[in-house]
C-alpha positions as CSV (number, residue, x, y, z in Angstrom):
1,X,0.0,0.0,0.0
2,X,1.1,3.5,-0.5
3,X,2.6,5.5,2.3
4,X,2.2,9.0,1.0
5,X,-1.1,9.7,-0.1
6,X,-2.6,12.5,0.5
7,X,-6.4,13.5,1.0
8,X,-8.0,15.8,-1.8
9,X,-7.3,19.0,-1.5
10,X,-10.8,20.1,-2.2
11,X,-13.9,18.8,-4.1
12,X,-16.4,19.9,-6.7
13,X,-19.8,18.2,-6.3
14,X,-21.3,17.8,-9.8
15,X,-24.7,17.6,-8.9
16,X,-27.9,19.2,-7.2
17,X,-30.4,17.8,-4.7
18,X,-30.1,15.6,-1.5
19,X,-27.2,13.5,-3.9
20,X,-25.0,16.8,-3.4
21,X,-25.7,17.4,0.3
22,X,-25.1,13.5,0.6
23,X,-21.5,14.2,-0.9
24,X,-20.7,17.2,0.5
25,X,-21.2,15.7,4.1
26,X,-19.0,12.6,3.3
27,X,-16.4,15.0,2.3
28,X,-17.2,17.8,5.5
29,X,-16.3,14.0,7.6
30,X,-13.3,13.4,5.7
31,X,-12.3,16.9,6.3
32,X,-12.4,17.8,3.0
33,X,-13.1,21.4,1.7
34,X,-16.2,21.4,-1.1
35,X,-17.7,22.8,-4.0
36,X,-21.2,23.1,-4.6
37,X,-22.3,23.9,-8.4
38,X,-25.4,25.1,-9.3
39,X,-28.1,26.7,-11.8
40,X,-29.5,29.9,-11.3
41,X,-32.7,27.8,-9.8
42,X,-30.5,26.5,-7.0
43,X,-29.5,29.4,-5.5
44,X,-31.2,28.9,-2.3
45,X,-30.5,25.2,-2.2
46,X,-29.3,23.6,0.7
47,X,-25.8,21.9,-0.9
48,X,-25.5,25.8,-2.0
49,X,-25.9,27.0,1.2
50,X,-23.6,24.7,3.2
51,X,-20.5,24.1,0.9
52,X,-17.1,26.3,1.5
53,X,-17.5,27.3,-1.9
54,X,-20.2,27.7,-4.8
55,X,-20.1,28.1,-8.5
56,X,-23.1,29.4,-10.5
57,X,-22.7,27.4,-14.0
58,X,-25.7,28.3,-15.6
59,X,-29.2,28.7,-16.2
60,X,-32.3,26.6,-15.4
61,X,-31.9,24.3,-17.9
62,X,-30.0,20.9,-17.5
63,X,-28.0,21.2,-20.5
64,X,-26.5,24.6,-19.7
65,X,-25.7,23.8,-16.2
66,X,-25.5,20.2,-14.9
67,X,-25.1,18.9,-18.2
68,X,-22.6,21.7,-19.3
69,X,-19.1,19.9,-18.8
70,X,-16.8,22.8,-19.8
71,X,-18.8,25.3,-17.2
72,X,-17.9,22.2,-14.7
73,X,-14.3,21.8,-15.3
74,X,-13.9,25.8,-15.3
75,X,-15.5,25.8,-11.7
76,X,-12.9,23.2,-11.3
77,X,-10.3,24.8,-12.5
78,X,-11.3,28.2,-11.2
79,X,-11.8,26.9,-7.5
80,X,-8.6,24.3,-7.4
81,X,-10.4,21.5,-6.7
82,X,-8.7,18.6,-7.8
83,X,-11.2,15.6,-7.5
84,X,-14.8,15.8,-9.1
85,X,-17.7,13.6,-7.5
86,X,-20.6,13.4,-10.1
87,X,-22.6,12.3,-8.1
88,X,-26.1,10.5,-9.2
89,X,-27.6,11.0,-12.8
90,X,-26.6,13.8,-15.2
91,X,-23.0,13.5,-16.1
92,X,-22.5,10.4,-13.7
93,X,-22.2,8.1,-15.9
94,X,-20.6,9.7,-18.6
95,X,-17.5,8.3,-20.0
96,X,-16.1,11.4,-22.1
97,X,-17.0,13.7,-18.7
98,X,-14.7,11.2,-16.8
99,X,-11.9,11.3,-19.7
100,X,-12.4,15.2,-20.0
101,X,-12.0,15.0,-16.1
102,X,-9.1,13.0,-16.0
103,X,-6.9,14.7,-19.0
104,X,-7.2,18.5,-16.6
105,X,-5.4,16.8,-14.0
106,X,-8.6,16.0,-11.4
107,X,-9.4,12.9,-10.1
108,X,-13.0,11.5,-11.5
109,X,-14.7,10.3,-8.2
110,X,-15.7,7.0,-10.2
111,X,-14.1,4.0,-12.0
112,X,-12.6,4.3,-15.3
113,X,-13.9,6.2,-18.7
114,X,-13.6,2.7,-20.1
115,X,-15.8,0.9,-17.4
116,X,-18.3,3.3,-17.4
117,X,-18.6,3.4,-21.5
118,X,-18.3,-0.5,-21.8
119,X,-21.5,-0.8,-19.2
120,X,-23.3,2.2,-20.1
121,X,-23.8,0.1,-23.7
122,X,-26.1,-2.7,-22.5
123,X,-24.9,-4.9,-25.8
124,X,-20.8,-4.5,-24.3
125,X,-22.1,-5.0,-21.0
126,X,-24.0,-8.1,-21.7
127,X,-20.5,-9.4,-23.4
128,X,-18.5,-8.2,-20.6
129,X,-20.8,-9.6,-17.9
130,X,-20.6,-13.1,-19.4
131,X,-16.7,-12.9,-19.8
132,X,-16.9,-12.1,-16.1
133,X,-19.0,-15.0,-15.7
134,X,-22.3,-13.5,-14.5
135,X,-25.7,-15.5,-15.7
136,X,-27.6,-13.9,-18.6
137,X,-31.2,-13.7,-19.6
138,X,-31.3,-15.7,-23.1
139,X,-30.9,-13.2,-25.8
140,X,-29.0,-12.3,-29.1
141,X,-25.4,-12.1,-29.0
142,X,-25.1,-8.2,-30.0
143,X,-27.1,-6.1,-31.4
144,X,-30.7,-6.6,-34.4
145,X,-29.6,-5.1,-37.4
146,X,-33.0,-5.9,-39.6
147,X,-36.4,-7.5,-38.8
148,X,-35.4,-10.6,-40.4
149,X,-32.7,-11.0,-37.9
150,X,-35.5,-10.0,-35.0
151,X,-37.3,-12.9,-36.3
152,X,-34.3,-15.6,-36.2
153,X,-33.4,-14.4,-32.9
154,X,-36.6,-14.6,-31.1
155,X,-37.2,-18.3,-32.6
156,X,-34.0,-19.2,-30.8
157,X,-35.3,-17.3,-27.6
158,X,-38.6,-18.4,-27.3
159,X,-41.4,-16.5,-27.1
160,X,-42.1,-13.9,-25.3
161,X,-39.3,-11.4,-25.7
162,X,-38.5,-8.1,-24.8
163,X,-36.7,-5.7,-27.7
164,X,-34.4,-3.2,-25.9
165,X,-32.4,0.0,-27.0
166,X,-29.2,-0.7,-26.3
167,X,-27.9,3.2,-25.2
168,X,-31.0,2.9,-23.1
169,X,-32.7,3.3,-19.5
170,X,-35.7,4.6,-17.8
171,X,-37.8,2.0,-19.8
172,X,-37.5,3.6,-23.5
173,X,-36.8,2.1,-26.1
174,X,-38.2,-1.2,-24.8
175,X,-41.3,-3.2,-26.3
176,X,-42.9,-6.6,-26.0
177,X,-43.5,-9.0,-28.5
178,X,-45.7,-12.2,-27.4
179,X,-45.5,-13.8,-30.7
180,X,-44.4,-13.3,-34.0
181,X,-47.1,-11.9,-35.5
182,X,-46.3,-8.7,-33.3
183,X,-42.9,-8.4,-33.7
184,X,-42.1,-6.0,-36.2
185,X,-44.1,-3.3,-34.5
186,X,-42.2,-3.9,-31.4
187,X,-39.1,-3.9,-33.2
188,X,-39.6,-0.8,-35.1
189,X,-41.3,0.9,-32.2
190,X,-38.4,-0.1,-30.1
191,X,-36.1,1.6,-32.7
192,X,-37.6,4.6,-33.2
193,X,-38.1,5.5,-29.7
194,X,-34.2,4.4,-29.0
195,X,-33.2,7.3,-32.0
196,X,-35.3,9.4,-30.2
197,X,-34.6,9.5,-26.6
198,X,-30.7,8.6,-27.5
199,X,-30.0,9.2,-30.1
200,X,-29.0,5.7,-31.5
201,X,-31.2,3.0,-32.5
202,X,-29.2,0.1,-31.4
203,X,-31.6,-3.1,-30.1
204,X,-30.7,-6.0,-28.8
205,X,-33.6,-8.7,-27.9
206,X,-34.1,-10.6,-24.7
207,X,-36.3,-13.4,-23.6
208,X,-39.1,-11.7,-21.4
209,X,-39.0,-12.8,-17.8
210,X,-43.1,-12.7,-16.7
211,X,-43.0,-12.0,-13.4
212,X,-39.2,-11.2,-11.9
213,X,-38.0,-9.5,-9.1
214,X,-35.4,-7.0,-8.9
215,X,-32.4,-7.6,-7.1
216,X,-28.8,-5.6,-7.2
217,X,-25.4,-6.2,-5.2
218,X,-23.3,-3.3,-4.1
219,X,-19.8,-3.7,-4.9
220,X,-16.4,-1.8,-4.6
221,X,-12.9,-2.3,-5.8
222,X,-9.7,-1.0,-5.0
223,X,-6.5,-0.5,-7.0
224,X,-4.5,-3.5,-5.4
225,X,-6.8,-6.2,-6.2
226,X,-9.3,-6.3,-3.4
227,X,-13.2,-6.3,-4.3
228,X,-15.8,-7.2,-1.2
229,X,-19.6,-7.2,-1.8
230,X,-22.0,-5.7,0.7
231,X,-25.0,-7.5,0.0
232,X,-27.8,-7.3,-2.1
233,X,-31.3,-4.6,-1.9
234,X,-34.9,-5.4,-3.4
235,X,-35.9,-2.9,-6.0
236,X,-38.6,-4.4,-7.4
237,X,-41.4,-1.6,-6.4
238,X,-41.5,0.4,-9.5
239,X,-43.5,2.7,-12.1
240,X,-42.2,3.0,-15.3
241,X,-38.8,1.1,-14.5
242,X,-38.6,3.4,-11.5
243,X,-37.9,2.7,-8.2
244,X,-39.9,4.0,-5.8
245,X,-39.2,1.7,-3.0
246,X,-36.4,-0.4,-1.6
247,X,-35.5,-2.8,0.7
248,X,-32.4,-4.3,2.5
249,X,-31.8,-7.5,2.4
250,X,-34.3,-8.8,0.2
251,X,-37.3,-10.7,1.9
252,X,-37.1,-13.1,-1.0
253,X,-33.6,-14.8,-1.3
254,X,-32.6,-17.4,1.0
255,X,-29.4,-17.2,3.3
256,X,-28.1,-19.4,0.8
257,X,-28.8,-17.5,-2.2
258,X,-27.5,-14.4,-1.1
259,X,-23.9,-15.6,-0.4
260,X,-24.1,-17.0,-4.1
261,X,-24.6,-14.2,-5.7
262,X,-22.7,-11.8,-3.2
263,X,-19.4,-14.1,-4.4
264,X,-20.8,-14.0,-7.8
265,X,-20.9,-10.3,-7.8
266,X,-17.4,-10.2,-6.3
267,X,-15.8,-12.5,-8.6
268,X,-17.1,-10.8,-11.7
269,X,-16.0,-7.4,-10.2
270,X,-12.7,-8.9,-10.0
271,X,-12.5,-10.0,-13.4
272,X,-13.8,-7.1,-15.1
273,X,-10.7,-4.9,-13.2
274,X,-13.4,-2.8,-11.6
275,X,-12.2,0.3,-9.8
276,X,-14.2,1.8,-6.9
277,X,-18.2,1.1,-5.9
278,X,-20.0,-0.4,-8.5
279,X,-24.1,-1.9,-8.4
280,X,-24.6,-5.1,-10.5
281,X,-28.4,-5.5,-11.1
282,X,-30.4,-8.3,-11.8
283,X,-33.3,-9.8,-12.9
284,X,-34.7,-13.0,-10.2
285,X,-37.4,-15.5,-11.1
286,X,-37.7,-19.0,-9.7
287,X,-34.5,-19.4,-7.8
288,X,-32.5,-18.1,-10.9
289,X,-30.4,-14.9,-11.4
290,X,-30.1,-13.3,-14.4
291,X,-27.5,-10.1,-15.4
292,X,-29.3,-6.6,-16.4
293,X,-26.9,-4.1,-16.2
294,X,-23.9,-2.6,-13.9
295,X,-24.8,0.8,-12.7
296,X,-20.9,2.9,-12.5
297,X,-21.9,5.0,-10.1
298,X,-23.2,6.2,-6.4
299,X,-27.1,4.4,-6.4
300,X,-30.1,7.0,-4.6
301,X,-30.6,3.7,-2.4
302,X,-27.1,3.8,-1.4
303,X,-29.0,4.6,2.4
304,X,-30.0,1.5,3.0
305,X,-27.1,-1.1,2.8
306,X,-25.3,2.0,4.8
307,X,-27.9,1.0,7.6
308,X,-27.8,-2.3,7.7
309,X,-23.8,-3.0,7.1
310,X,-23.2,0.4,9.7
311,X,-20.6,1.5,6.5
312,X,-20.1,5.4,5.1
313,X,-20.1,4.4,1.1
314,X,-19.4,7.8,0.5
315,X,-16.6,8.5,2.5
316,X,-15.6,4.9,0.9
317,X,-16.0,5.4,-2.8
318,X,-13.7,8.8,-2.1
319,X,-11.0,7.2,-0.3
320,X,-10.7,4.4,-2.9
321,X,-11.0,7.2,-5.4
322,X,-7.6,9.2,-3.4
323,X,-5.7,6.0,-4.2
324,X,-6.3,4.3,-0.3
325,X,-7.0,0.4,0.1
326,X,-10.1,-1.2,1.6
327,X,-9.5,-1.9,5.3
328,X,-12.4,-4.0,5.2
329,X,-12.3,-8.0,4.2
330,X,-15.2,-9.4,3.1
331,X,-15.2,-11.7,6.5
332,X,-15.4,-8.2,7.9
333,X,-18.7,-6.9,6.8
334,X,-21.7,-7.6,8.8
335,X,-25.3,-7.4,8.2
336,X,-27.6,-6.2,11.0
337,X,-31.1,-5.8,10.5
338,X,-33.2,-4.6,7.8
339,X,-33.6,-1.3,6.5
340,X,-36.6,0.6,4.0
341,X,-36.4,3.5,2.1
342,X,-38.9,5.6,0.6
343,X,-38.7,8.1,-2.1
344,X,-40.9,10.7,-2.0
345,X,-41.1,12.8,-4.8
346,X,-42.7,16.2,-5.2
347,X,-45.8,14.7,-7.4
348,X,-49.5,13.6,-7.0
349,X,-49.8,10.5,-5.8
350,X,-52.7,9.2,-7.9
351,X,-51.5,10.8,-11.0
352,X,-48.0,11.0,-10.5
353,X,-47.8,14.8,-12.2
354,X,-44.8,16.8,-10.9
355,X,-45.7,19.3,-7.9
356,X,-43.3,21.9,-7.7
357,X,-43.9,24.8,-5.6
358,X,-43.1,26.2,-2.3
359,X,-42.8,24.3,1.1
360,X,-44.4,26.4,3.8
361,X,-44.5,23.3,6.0
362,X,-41.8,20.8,6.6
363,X,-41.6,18.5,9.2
364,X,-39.7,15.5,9.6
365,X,-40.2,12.6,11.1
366,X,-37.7,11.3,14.2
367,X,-37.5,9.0,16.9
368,X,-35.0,5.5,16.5
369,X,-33.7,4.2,13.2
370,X,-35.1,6.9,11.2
371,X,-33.0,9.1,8.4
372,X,-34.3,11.4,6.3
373,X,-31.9,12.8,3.0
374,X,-33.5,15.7,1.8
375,X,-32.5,19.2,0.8
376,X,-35.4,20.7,1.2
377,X,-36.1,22.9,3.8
378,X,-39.2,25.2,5.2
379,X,-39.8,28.1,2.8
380,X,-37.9,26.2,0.2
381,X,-39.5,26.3,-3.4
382,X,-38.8,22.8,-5.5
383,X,-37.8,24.2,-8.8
384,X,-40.0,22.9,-11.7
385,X,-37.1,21.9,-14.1
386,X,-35.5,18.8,-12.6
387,X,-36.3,15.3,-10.9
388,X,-39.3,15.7,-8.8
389,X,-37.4,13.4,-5.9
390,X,-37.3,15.8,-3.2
391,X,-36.5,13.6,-0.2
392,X,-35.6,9.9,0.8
393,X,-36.9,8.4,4.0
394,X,-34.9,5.8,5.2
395,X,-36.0,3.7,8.0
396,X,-33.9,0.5,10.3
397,X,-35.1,-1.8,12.3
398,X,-33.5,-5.2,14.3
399,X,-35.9,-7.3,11.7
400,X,-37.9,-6.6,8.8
401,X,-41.3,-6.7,11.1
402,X,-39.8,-3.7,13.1
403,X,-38.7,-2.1,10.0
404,X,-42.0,-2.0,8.4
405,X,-43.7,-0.4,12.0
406,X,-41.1,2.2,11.8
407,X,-41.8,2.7,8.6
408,X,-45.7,3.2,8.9
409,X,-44.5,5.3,11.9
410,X,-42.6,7.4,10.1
411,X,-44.8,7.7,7.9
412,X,-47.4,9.5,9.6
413,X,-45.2,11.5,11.2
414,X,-44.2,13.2,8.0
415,X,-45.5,16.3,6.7
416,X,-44.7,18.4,4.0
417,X,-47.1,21.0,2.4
418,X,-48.6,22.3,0.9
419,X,-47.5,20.9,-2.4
420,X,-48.2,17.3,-3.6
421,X,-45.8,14.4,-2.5
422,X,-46.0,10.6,-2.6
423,X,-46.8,10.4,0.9
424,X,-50.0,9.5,0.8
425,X,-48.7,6.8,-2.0
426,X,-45.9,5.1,0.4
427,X,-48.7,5.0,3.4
428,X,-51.0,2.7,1.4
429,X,-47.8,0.7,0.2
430,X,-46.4,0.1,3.8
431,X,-50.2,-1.2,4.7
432,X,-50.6,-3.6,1.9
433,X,-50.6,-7.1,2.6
434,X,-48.2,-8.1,0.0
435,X,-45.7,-5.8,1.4
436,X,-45.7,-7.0,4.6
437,X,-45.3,-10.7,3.4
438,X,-42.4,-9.2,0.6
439,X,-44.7,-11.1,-1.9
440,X,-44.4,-8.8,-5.0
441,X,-42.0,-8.4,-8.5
442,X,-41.1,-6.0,-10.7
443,X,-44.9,-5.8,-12.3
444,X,-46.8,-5.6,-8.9
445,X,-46.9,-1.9,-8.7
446,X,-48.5,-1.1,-12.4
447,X,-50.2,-4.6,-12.2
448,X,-52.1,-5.0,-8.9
449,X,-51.8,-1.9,-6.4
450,X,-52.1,1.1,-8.4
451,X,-55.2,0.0,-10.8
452,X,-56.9,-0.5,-7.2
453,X,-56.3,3.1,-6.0
């Protein structure tokens, strides 16, 4: 191991919301000086507020501020930091922001430009996942050039299959075919919303799973070699491929499951020459695992392994990123517990249309194992141009039981008006008698609870 490292000097957070507070206290703990960044609609946000420094990059919109790398590196370059953490979404997962990062002499707060572009192409990271080893839903070997080749394909497969866009995420650019007759709608569907939301109408095609769960293992890497795994979380309660809900561990995988595909997870992490805290996500149906994608980057559910293992990923991810070791062997990490978290986004929760506005009321629920990530504040106004999540409630108990109490408990307790959040939503979740038996997948949400709302 190295002798003389040194900490950062000081660090830009490229990012906005609770993500950016999140950073900026990892690096306040560390001892670490920060920048915040921000449009001209975050002036009066918290991460602005309590950072040693902050840059105005822009206006309102995304793509001339959060999205605007050469305003970033000259708030960089202006402030001295010399380490960048992107934090979640926007340029996180950008592999010419990391190279761009790297070639000005700052650290990326991530793994590699060639990591993050080799997974963020789901037909690389599909090859790259089975060179690792990792189990893979049956599908082509690389990318669907013509309908014709759709057709061959999805004989092979079996139907039903599931065309996807191959730059994609979010659930674009993916379409169902349950027989033949309805492929080349699918396909060309597929396509053209793939050219339109990424510009790129890459597909690949995948045997369609009916009913999976969701299940992803946190990982992290060094740069001598040593990868452990901190278990897996349940993401399986979502809208739109969105996760609205998570759990950790998962109430569905045996003891004996999870240390399979903990080790799996490792190993492939191992072999793929991973640096620093990775997510590798899966599809699970009937005992089986099958590879989706590897997220390169911080998740928003990050809280809830940090409960339940008692570890600071944060603080982590930027001393792996400063060139230190893990202290930790995989031996090493417990689990305690069982922890919930609950997004709640600044929307209707019947209709699910965005609520911005101002907060005249904010109050936050307390009392043991409850954790609340939010950058709001009273008399904060949500700005209208960005992700409606406004605030994570994140919830431990000493069994899943307890968890789910505290939850509901919590629950109650919260109040913020007078805009429109998903509350109300989460409080007929945490009641619902599949939840408390952990009985649902990936289709439970849009399926069975919110056509009975």
């Amino acid at each position: 191991m190295k002798t003389d490292i040194k900490p950062f000097k000081k660090i830009l957070i490229a990012n906005r919301g609770d993500v950016a507070l999140r950073v900026l206290r990892a690096a306040r703990d560390l001892k670490i000086p920060t920048v915040s960044v921000h449009s001209s609609a975050d002036n009066e946000a918290m991460h602005v507020k309590l950072a040693d420094e902050s840059v105005c990059i822009g206006p309102a919109k995304s793509s001339d501020s959060y999205l605007n790398i050469q305003a970033l590196i000259s708030a960089a370059l202006l402030t001295g930091a010399d380490a960048i953490h992107p934090g979640v979404g926007f340029l996180s997962e950008n592999a010419d922001f990391a190279e761009i990062v790297k070639a000005h002499g700052i650290t990326f707060i991530g793994p590699s430009p060639e990591h993050i572009r080799t997974m963020g192409d789901k037909v690389s990271a599909k090859k790259a996942a089975k060179n690792a080893g990792l189990p893979l839903v049956p599908g082509s070997d690389g990318a669907i050039e013509s309908i014709e080749h759709a057709k061959k394909e999805a004989l092979k497969i079996g139907y039903p299959i599931i065309i996807k866009a191959a730059s994609g995420g979010g659930g674009r650019g993916m379409k169902v075919a349950n027989t033949e007759t309805e492929l080349p709608e699918a396909f060309g569907s597929a396509r053209s919303e793939a050219k339109a939301a990424f510009g790129d109408d890459t597909v690949y095609i995948e045997k369609y799973l009916k009913n999976p769960r969701h299940i992803e293992v946190q990982v992290f890497a060094d740069s001598y070699g040593n990868v452990i795994h901190l278990g897996e979380r349940e993401c399986s309660i979502q809208r739109r491929h969105q996760k609205l809900f998570e759990e950790c561990p998962s109430p569905a995988l045996s003891v004996k499951e999870r240390q399979i595909i903990g080790e799996l997870s490792s190993n492939a992490t191992k072999q793929l020459g991973y640096l620093g805290l990775g997510t590798i996500e899966y599809l699970y149906e009937n005992g089986e695992f099958y590879f989706i994608e590897m997220n390169t980057r911080l998740q928003v559910e990050h809280p809830i392994t940090e409960m339940v293992t008692g570890l600071d990923l944060v603080c982590e991810q930027i001393k792996i990123a400063n060139g230190q070791k893990i202290t930790l062997k995989q031996k090493d990490v417990v689990f305690n517990g069982h922890a919930i978290e609950c997004r709640i986004n600044a929307e209707s929760p019947e209709t699910f249309i965005p609520s911005p506005g101002k907060i005249n009321t904010f109050h936050p629920p307390g009392g043991p194992g409850i954790r609340v990530d939010s950058t709001v504040y009273q008399g904060y106004e949500v700005p209208p141009f960005y992700d409606s999540l406004i605030t994570k409630l994140i919830v431990y108990g000493k069994d899943r039981e307890n968890c789910l109490l505290r939850t509901q408990r919590a629950l109650d307790e919260f109040i913020i008006e007078p805009i429109d959040t998903s509350i109300e939503l989460h409080k007929k979740l945490i009641c619902n008698e599949d939840i408390k038996r952990g009985e649902y997948s990936i289709k439970w949400l849009e399926e069975k609870f919110l056509p009975n709302l």
